[in-house]
N, C-alpha and C positions, 0 to 999 in steps of 0.2 A: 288635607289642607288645614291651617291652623284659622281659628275662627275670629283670630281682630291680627293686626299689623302690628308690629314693634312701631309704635307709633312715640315720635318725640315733637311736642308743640313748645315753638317757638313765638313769643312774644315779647313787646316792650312795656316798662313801666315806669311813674315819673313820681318820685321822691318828693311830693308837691311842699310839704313843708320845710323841707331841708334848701328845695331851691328858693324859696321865699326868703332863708336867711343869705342866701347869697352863693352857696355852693355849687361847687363844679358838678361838672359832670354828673347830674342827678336820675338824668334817666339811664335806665337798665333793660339791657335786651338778657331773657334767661331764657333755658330750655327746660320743658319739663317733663319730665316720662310720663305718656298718657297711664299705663297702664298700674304704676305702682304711686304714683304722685311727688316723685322726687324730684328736685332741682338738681340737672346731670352738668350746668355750667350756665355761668353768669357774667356778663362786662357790660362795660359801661359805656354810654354813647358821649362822644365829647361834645362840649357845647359847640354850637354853630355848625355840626354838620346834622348826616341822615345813619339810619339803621342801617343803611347797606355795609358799609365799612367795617359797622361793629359785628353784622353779621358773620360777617367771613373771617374773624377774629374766633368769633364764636364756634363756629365749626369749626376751625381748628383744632380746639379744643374737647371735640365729641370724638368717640367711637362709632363711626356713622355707618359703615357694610351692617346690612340688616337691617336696617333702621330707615324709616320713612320720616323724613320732617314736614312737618305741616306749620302753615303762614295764612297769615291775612294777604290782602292783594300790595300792602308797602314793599312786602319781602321777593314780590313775583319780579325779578330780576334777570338779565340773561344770568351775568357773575354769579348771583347767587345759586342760579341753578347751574351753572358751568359747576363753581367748584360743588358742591352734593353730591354733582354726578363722576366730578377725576376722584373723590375720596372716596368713592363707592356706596353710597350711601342714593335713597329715592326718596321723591318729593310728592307731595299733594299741593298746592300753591291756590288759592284763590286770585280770579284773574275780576279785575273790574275798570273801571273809565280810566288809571292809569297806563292800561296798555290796551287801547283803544283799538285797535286793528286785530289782537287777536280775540279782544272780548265781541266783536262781529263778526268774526269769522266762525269761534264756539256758538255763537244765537244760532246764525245762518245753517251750523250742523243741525239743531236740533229743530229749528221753526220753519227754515225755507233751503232745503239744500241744493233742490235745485239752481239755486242764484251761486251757487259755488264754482270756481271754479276747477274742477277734478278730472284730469286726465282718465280716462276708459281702465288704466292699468292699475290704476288706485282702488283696489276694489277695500272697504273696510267694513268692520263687524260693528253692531251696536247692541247694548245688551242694558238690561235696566232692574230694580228693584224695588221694591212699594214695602213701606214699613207704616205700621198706623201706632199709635200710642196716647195712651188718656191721662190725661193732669189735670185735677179736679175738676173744675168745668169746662175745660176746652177739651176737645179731640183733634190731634194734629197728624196728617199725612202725609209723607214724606215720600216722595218718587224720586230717585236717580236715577239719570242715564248715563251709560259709558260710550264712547265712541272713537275708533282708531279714524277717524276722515282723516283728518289732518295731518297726523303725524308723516304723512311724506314727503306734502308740501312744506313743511315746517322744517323738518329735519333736523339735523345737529348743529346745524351754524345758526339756527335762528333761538331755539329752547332745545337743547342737549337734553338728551335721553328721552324726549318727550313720547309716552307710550298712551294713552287716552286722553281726550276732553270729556270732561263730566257738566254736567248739567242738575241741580237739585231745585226740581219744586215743591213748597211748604205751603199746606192748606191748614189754616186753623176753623176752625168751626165752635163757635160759643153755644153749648149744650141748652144753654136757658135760652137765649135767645132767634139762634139756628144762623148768626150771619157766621158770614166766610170772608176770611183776608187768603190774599196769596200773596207768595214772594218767589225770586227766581235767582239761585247767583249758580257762577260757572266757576272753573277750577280745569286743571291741569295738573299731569300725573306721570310720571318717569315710569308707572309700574302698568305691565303688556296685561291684557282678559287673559292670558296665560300664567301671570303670578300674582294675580288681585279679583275677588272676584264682587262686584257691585255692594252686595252687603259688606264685604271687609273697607272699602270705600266710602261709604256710606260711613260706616263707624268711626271710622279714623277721622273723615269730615268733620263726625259731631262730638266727637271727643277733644278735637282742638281748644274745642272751649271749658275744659277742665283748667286750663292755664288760668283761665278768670276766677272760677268759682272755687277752685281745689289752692290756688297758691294766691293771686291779686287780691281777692273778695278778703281774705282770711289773713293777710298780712294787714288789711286796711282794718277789719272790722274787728278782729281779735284782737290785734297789735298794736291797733293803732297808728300804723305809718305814716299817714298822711301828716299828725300834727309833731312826729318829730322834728325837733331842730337844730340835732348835730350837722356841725355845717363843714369843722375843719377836715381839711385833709382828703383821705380819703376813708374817714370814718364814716360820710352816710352809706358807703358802699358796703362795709365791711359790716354793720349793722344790716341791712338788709340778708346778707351770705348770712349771719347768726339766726336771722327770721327762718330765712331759708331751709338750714341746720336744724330747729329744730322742727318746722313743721312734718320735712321728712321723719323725724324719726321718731316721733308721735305716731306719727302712717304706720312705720314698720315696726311701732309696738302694737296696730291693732286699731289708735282712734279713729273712729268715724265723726267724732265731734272733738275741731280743736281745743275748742272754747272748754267745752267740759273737760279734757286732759288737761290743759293746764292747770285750773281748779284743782283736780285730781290729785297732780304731783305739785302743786305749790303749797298745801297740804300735809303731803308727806315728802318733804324733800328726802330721805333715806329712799325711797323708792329711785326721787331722779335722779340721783348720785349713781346709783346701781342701774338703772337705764342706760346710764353714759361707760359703763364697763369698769366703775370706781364701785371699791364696798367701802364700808365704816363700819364701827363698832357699835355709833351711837344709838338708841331705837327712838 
């Protein structure tokens, strides 16, 4: 079995200076391959409405069979996950107070099941995970649990394809001092303990958040985006797709630091010319 998920994270992002000059359609829903850090497709949310719409624009757009997308709780949708599931494609979806019946129903799995209601023939498995890891002075613990309860009562007409609720709780521990924070959030998953197994889960979970640090963080901090202020058109769009453009293929020449690759090749433009599949003569 393969050790992480074709995992693709799904996010929005807000063009904060560009819509300060007045422009449309500033926020941007993109998807990002957990695994390699590239931007696989991008649109734009219109103004006055929500992410949902642009979502399923978005997926359109992907190659989804094989591929698990992962969301925050805005994206936890039935549509959204209806279509992921007719295109073939599976979800990990964080579930919280916006769908409030099945985020107590997932507690209820995991803190009090007895208070569930579960016919005798529902028999379901629960299976879990513990990972620890140190960052300077904290030590944080990570427990998942997986659990099919639900998935019968829920079925296809309520969350299509839904195959586990998960459960992650996060212990942090301050090495200098000894206190302890917890936290708890729940999640839903198209994919069976037969084709996922708690640590692939797990990963895919905490890889969602490469979307901030791997492409958001690095648009804003390297690039600058926030104080751009092209406004017409659809230019602030198509400048973000060029952020986009190149962060990826910075990645797939090897940086691990954006910031120092561009230095690198702003430098030696002969190099980024030939990065891009152009030679010259010049040195």
């Amino acid at each position: 079995m393969k050790l992480s998920l074709e995992a693709v994270a799904v996010d929005g992002k807000t063009l904060r200076g560009s819509r300060k000059q007045g422009a449309a359609n500033a926020h941007l829903l993109s998807a990002l391959s957990q695994s390699i850090g590239l931007v696989l497709a991008q649109v734009a949310v219109e103004d006055k409405t929500n992410e949902i719409n642009a979502m399923l624009e978005l997926l359109a757009n992907l190659v989804l069979p094989g591929r698990v997308i992962t969301g925050d709780a805005l994206l936890t949708q039935h549509k959204i996950v209806k279509a992921i599931v007719e295109h073939g494609g599976d979800y990990l979806l964080v579930v919280k107070d916006n769908q409030p019946l099945l985020r107590q129903d997932i507690e209820c799995v995991f803190e009090a099941p007895c208070e569930l209601d579960l016919t005798p023939h529902e028999l379901f498995s629960e299976r879990c995970v513990c990972e620890v890891s140190i960052h300077g002075r904290r030590i944080e613990e990570r427990v998942l649990r997986a659990s099919t309860a639900l998935c019968e009562c829920y079925g296809d007409d309520l969350w299509p394809g839904l195959g586990q609720v998960l459960q992650i709780r996060r212990r942090i521990t301050d090495k200098r001092t000894g206190s302890t924070t917890t936290n708890t959030a729940y999640a839903i998953t198209s994919l069976s303990p037969d084709r996922a197994t708690p640590t692939q889960l797990l990963h895919a979970w905490r890889e969602h958040w490469h979307i901030e640090n791997k492409l958001h963080w690095v648009r804003d901090v390297t690039f600058d985006e926030d104080r751009s202020t092209v406004r017409s058109g659809s230019i602030p769009q198509v400048m973000a797709a060029l952020r986009n453009a190149a962060i990826g293929l910075l990645r797939v020449l090897g940086a691990t630091n954006i910031a120092r690759a561009c230095r690198y090749y702003a430098a030696r433009p002969n190099l980024a010319v030939a990065a891009l599949g152009w030679f010259s003569d010049f040195e």
